[in-house]
N, C-alpha and C positions, 0 to 999 in steps of 0.2 A: 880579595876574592873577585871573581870576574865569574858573572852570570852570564848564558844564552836561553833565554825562556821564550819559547814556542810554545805556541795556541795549536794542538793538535784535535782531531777526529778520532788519534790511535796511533800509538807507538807501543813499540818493544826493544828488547833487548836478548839476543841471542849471544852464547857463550859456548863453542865449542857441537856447535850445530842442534845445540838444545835450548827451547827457551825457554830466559831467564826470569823475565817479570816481563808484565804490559799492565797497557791502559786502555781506557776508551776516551772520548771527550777530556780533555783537561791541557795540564801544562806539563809537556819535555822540555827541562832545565838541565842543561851543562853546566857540571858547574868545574872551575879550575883556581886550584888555591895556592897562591905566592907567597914565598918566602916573604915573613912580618903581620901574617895576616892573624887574628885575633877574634876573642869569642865576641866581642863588637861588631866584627865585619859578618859574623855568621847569622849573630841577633837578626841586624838592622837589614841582611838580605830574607833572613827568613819572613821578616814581618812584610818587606814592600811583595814579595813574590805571593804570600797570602793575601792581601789586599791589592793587588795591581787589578785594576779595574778593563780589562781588554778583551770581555765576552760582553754580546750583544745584549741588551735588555730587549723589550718587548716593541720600541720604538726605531729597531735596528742601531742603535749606538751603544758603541764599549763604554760601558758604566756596571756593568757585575764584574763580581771575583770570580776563583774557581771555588770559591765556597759558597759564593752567591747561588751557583749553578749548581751544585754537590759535585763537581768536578772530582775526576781524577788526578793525581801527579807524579811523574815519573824522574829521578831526580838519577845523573849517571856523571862521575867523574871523568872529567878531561884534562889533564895538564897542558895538550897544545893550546888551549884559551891564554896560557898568560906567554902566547911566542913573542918575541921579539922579533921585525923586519927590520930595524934600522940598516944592516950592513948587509951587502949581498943577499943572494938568493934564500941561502939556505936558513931557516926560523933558526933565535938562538931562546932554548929554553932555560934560561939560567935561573930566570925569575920566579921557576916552579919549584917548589916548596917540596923538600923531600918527604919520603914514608912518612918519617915520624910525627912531622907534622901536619901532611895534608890528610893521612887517612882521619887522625880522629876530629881534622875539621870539618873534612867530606863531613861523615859520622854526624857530628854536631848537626852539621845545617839542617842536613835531615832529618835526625830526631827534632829540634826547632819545629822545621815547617811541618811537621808533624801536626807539633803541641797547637802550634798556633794557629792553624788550618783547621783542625779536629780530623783529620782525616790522614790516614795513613799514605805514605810516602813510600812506592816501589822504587827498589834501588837496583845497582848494579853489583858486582864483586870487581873492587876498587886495585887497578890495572891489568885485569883483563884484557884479553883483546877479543872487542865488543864488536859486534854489527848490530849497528840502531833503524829502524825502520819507524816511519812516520808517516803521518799523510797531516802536514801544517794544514791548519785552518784559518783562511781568511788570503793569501799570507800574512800571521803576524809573529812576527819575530822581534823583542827587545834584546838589547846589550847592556848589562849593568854592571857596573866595578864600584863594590865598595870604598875603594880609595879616592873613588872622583864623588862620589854621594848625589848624583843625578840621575 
């Protein structure tokens, strides 16, 4: 699975010109699951995404969670996350994970970050075609793949 988690002010999610879920403060997490990928990779992303320490404390340094803060979080499927550019222009998504498996890993990570956040996780309706709005804070932006475990 391959994370993009953003330290937002406020993000949403619009679905057919109505919206779908938002937030305020916390973290917008893409997330895109690859074929092979496992309730390990959902665990171990849900726990670092609950503990990633990248909101300010009181001394101006990223050392809180979005629990630390009572954060919000916005969690929204993507399958171009796991594209391929090795050959020409055009991405090749072979590496993304059909229906049967990405929906109930989508699914999983979320309910996860749930549990282990204690706070509930607004989602998206998994391939839709989504318009996301955001205003990044800071800018901070990680990239995390559980298959590299950095």
């Amino acid at each position: 699975m391959r994370l993009v988690i953003q330290r937002v002010k406020e993000a949403s999610v619009t679905i057919s010109n109505e919206l779908h879920s938002s937030i305020g403060r916390g973290l917008f997490v893409l997330v895109g699951v690859e074929n092979g990928d496992t309730q390990e990779d959902a665990i171990w992303l849900a726990s670092k995404v609950a503990g990633m320490r990248i909101f300010d404390d009181h001394n101006g340094v990223m050392n809180r969670s979005v629990v630390d803060i009572d954060g919000e979080i916005l969690a929204v499927s993507q399958f171009t996350l796991t594209a391929s550019t090795k050959k020409g222009n055009r991405p090749s998504y072979i590496r993304a994970a059909g229906h049967d498996l990405a929906v109930p890993m989508y699914e999983k990570f979320c309910r996860l970050l749930a549990e282990i956040s204690g706070r509930k996780v607004e989602t998206c309706i998994f391939g839709a075609d989504m318009q996301c709005a955001l205003i990044n804070d800071g800018p901070v932006t990680i990239v995390i793949d559980s298959k590299l475990r950095e």
